[in-house]
C-alpha positions in Angstrom: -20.4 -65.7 16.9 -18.4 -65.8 13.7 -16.7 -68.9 14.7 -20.3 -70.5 15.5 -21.7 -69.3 11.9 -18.5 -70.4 10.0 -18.8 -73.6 11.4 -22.6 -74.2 10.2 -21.3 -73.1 7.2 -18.3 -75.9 7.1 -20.9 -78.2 8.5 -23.8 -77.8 5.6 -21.1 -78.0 2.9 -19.5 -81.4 4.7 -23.2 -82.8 3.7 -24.1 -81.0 0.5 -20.5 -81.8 -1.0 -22.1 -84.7 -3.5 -21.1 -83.4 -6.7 -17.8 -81.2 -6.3 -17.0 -78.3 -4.0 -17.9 -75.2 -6.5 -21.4 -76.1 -6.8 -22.0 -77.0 -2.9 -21.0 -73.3 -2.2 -23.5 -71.5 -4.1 -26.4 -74.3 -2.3 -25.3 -73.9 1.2 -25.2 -70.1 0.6 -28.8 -70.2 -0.3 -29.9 -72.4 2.3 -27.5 -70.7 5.1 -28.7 -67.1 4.6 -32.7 -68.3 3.7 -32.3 -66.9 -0.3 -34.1 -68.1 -3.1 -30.8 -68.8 -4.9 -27.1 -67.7 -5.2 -24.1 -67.6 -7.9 -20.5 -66.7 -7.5 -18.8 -64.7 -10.2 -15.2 -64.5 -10.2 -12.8 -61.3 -11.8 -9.6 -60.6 -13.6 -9.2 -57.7 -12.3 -11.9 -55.3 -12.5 -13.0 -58.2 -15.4 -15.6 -60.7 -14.8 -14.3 -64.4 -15.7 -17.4 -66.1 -15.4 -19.4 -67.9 -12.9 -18.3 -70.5 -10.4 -21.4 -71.8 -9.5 -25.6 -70.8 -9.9 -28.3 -72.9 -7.9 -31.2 -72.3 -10.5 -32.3 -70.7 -13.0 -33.1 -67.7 -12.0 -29.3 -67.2 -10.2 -28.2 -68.5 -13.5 -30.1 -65.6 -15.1 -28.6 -63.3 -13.1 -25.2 -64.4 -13.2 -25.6 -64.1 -16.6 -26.9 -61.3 -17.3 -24.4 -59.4 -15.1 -21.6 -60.6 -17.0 -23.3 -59.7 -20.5 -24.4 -56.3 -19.4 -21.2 -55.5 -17.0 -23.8 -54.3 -14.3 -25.4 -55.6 -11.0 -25.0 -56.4 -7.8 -21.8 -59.0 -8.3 -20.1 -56.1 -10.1 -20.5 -53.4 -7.6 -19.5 -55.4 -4.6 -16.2 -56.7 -6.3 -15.3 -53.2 -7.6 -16.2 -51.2 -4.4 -15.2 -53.8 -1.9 -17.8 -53.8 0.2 -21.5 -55.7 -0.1 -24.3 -54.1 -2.3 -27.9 -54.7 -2.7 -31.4 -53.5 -3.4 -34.3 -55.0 -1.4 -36.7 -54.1 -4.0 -35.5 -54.3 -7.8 -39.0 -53.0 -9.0 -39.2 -49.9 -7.0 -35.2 -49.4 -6.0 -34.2 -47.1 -3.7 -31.5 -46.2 -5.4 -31.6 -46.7 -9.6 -28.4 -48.0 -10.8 -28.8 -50.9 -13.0 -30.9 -49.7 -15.9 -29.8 -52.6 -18.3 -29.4 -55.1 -15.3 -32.7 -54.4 -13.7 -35.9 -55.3 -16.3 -34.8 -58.4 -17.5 -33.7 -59.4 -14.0 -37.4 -58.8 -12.7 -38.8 -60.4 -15.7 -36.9 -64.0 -14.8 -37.9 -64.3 -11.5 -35.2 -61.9 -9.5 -37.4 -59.1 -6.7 -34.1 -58.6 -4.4 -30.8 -58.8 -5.3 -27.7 -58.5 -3.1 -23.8 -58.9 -3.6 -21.0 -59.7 -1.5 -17.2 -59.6 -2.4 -15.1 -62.2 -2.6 -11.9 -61.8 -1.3 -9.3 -62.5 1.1 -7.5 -59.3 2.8 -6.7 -57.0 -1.0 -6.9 -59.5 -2.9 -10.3 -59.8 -4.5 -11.5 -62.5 -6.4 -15.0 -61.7 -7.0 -18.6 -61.9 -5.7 -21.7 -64.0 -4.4 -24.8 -62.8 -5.7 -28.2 -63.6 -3.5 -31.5 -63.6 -5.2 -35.0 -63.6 -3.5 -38.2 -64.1 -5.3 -39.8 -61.7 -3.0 -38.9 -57.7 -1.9 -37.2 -57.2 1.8 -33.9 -56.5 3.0 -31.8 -58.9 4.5 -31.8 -59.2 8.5 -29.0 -59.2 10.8 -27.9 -62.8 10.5 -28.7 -62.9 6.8 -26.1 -60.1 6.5 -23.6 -61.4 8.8 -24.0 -65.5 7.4 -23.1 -63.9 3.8 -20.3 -62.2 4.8 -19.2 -65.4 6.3 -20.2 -67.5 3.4 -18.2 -65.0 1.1 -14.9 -65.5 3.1 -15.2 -69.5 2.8 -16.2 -69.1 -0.8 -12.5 -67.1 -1.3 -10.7 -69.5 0.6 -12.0 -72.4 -1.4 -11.5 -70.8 -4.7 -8.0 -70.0 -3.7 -7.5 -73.8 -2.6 -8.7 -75.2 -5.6 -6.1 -73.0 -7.5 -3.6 -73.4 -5.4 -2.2 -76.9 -7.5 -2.9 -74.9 -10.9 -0.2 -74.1 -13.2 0.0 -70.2 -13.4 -2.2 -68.5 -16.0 -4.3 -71.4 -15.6 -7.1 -73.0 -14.0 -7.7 -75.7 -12.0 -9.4 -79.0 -13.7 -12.2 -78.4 -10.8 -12.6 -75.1 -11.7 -12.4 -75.6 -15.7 -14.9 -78.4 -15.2 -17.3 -77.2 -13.3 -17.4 -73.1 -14.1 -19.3 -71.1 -16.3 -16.2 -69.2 -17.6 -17.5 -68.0 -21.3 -14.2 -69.0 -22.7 -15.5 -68.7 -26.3 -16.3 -64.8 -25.0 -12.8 -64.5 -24.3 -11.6 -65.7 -27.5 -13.7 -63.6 -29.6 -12.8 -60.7 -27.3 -9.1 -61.3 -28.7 -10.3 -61.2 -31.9 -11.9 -58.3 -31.7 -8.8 -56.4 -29.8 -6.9 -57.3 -33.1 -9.8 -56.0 -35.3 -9.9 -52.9 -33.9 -6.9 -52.4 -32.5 -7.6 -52.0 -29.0 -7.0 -53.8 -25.5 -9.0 -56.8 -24.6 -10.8 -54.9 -22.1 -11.9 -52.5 -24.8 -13.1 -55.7 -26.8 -15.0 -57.3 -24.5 -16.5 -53.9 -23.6 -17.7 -53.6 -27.3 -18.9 -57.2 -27.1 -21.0 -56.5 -24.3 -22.5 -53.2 -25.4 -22.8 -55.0 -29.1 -25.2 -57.8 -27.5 -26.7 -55.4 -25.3 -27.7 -53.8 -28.7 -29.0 -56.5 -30.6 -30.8 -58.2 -27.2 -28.4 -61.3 -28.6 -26.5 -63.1 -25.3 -23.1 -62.6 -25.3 -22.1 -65.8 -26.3 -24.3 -66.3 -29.1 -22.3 -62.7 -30.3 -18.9 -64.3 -29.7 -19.7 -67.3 -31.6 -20.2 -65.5 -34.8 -16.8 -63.6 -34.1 -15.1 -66.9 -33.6 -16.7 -68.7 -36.7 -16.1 -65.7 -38.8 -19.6 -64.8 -39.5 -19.3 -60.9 -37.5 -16.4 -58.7 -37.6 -16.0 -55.6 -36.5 -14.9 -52.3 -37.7 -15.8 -54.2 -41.1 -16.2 -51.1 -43.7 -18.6 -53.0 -45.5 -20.8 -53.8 -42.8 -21.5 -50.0 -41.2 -24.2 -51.3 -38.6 -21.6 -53.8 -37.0 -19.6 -51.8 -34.3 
């Protein structure tokens, strides 16, 4: 069965493939598993990079917003290695994403699932399924997603393959959502402060989170000068 699903898979993205491989992977996992939409975040490590790909709005909201806040579905299933979701976002089962969750509901998002990304340990990240309505995924949502995840790895790991180390590929460079100004302001601020970059982006994060400013708009500022932190003169500025 897993050979017959991976094949439909392989098949759909044979003729979707019109504008580059990253983006056909998020549309053929939406139209494969019946979703509303879908994005693909990739990590550095327990980091997320940015997105690979987002079929709408809405999964662009949600890729978003994930990595602004650090929270959500994409985050949980790279860091516990194993797929996540809530069926209902506006009456959870479980409550987990408190900053994720409103905003989420407010763009469009009812159910939200994640799905790592990774091929044997190594894990590269996660695809994020959005429906516009509540309900749980059935059987063969469940299994096509798990399927779609594994080609998703594979693909990321064969567009990198001809990448210089500590790189990325020109596809991926292109086409990704990656937040590189993010990144640069999150060195910034490791120097400011005098912590690691993961503490950086961590106050980046919880600094937009603050302000309800996106992260990026927050890490321009940095970048241009106009925000620094641990500024004496500026006590409300973390």
């Amino acid at each position: 069965m897993t050979g017959e699903r991976l094949l439909r898979i392989l098949e759909l993205m044979a003729a979707n493939d019109r504008s580059g491989e990253t983006s056909s992977l998020c549309g053929v996992a939406t139209e494969i598993t019946g979703m509303s939409g879908a994005g693909i975040t990739v990590f550095d490590g327990d980091l997320a990079r940015g997105s690979v790909c987002s079929t709408n709005q809405v999964s662009a909201l949600v890729e978003d917003l994930q990595y602004t806040l650090g929270e959500g579905p994409c985050v949980d299933a790279h860091t516990l290695g194993f797929p996540v979701g809530e069926a209902d976002l506006a009456a959870p089962t479980v409550p987990r994403w408190p900053a994720f969750t409103p905003p989420a509901l407010s763009g469009g998002a009812r159910a939200v699932f994640g799905f790592p990304v990774r091929i044997g340990t190594v894990r590269l990240g996660a695809l994020t399924l959005y429906r516009d309505q509540p309900g749980v995924l059935s059987d063969d949502q469940h299994a096509d997603a798990l399927v779609m995840a594994d080609v998703a790895a594979r693909s990321i790991l064969a567009l990198q393959a001809g990448a210089p180390p500590g790189t990325l590929s020109a596809e991926l460079d292109v086409r990704a959502d990656f937040h590189l100004v993010v990144h640069q302001a999150a060195g910034m601020v490791s120097v400011q402060l005098d912590v690691s970059v993961t503490e950086a982006l961590l106050r980046l994060r919880a600094q937009a989170f603050a302000t309800g400013r996106s992260i990026n708009e927050l890490a321009r500022d940095v970048v241009d000068r106009r925000l620094r932190f641990g500024d004496p003169a500026a006590p409300d500025k973390l």
